[in-house]
C-alpha positions as CSV (number, residue, x, y, z in Angstrom):
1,X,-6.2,8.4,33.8
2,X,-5.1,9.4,30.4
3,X,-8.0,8.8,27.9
4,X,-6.7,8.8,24.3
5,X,-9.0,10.1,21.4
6,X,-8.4,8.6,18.5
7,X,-9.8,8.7,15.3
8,X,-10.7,5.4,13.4
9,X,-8.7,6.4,10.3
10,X,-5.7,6.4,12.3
11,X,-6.4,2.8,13.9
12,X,-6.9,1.7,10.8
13,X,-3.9,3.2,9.0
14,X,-1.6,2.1,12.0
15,X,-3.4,-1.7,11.4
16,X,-2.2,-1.0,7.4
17,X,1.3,0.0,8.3
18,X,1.6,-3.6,10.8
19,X,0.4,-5.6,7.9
20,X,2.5,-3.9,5.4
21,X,5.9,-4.5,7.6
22,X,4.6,-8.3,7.3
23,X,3.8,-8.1,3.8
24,X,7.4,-7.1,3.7
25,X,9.3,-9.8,6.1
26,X,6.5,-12.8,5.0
27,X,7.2,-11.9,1.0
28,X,11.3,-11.9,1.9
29,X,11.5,-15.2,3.6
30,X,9.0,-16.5,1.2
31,X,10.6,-15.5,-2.6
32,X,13.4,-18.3,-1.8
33,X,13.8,-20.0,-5.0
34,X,10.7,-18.8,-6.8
35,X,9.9,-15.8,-9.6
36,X,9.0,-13.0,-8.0
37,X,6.0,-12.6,-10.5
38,X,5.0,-16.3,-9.4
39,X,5.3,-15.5,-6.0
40,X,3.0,-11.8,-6.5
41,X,0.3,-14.4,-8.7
42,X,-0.2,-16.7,-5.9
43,X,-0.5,-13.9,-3.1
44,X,-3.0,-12.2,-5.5
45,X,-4.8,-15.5,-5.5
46,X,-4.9,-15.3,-1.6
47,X,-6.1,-11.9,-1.3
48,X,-9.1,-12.7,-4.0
49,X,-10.2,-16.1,-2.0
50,X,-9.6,-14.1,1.2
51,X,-11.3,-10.7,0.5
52,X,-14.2,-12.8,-0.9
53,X,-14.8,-15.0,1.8
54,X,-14.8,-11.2,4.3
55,X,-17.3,-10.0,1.6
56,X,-19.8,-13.4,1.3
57,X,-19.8,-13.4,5.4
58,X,-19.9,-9.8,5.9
59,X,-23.1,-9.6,2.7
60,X,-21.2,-6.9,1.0
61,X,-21.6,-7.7,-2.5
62,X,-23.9,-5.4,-4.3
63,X,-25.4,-5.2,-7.7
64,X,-22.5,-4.5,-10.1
65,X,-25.2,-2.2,-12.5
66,X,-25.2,0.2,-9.4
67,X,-21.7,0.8,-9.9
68,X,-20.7,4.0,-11.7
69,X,-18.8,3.7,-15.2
70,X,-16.4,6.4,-13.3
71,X,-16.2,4.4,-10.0
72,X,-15.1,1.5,-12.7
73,X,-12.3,3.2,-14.1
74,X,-10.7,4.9,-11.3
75,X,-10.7,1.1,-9.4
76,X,-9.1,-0.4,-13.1
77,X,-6.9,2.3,-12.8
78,X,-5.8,1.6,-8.9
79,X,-6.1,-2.1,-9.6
80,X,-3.5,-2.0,-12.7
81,X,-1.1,-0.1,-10.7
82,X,-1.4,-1.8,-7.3
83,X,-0.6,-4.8,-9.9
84,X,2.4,-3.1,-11.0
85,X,3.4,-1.9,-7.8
86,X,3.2,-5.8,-6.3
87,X,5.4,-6.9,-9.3
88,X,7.8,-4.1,-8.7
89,X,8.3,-4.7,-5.0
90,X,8.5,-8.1,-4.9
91,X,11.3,-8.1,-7.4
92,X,12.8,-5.3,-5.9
93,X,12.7,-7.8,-2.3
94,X,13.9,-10.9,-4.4
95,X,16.8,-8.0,-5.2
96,X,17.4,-6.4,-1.9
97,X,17.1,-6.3,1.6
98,X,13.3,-6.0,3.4
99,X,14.9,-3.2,5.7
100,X,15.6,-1.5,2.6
101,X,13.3,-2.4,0.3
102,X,10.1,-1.5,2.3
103,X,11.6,2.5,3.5
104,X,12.2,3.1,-0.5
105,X,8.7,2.1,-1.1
106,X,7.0,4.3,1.3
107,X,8.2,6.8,-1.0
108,X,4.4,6.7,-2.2
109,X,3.9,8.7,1.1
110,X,5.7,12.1,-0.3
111,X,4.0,10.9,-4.1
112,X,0.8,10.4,-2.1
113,X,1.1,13.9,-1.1
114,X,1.9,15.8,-4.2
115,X,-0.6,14.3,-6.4
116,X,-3.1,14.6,-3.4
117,X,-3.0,18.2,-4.0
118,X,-2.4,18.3,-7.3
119,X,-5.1,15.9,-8.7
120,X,-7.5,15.6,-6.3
121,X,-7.1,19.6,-4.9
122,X,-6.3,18.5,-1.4
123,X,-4.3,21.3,1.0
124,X,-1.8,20.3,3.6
125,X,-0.6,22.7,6.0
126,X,2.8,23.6,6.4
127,X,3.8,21.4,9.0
128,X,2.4,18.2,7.0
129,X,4.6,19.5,4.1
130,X,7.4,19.0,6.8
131,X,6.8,15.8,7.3
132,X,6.4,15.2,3.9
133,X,10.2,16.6,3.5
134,X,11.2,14.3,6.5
135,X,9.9,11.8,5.0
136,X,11.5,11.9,1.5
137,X,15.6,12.5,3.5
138,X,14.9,9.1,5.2
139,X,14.4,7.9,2.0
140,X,17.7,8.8,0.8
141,X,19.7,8.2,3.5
142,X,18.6,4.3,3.5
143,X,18.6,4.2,-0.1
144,X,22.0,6.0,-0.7
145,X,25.0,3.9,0.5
């Protein structure tokens, strides 16, 4: 019998990319007459009562003085532009079509990449740099009309 082994990173990343694609179709159907802003506020609200509720039952808080001024910024910084990146793909939803809208924004796979290795020193072999390429042509051939 075939016995896969699978790392938990990739569970979790495929789990990501399902909840992603209903980020996409649930934010669609629901930015019917309403600002796209509103509509990011009010599913920032829900991920705040939500993600706190996971932390109170799973006793995950921790003592915000053992946090590291570094740790601090870098989560500002990834807070402020998973803010701007919200505000940016709901309007572009409101704008467009989710079969369109969500291929464009995986672009932040091939950005992922180059900044991966160029801020944070990471090496990819050639064939991820493939698929990296492969990657970035779907991109353009569902963006491009």
């Amino acid at each position: 019998m075939f016995e896969a082994n699978i790392s938990p990173w990739i569970v979790w990343a495929i789990l990501s990319a399902v909840f992603a694609a209903l980020t996409a179709i649930f934010a669609k159907a629901g930015l019917e007459n309403i600002d796209s802003d509103l509509a990011t506020f009010i599913r920032t609200v829900v991920i705040l009562v939500a993600l706190g509720g996971v932390l109170l039952m799973r006793k995950q808080f921790q003592s915000l003085g053992s946090i590291s001024g570094w740790t601090y910024l870098f989560l500002t910084l990834s807070g402020l532009a998973t803010g701007a990146s919200w505000l940016c793909y709901f309007r572009a939803l409101q704008l467009g079509d989710a079969a369109r809208v969500a291929p464009v924004d995986k672009l932040s796979v091939v950005l992922v990449a180059v900044f991966g290795v160029v801020f944070l020193g990471e090496k990819l072999a050639f064939s991820d740099w493939l698929g990296v390429l492969l990657i970035a042509i779907g991109v353009i051939v569902i963006a491009v009309p």
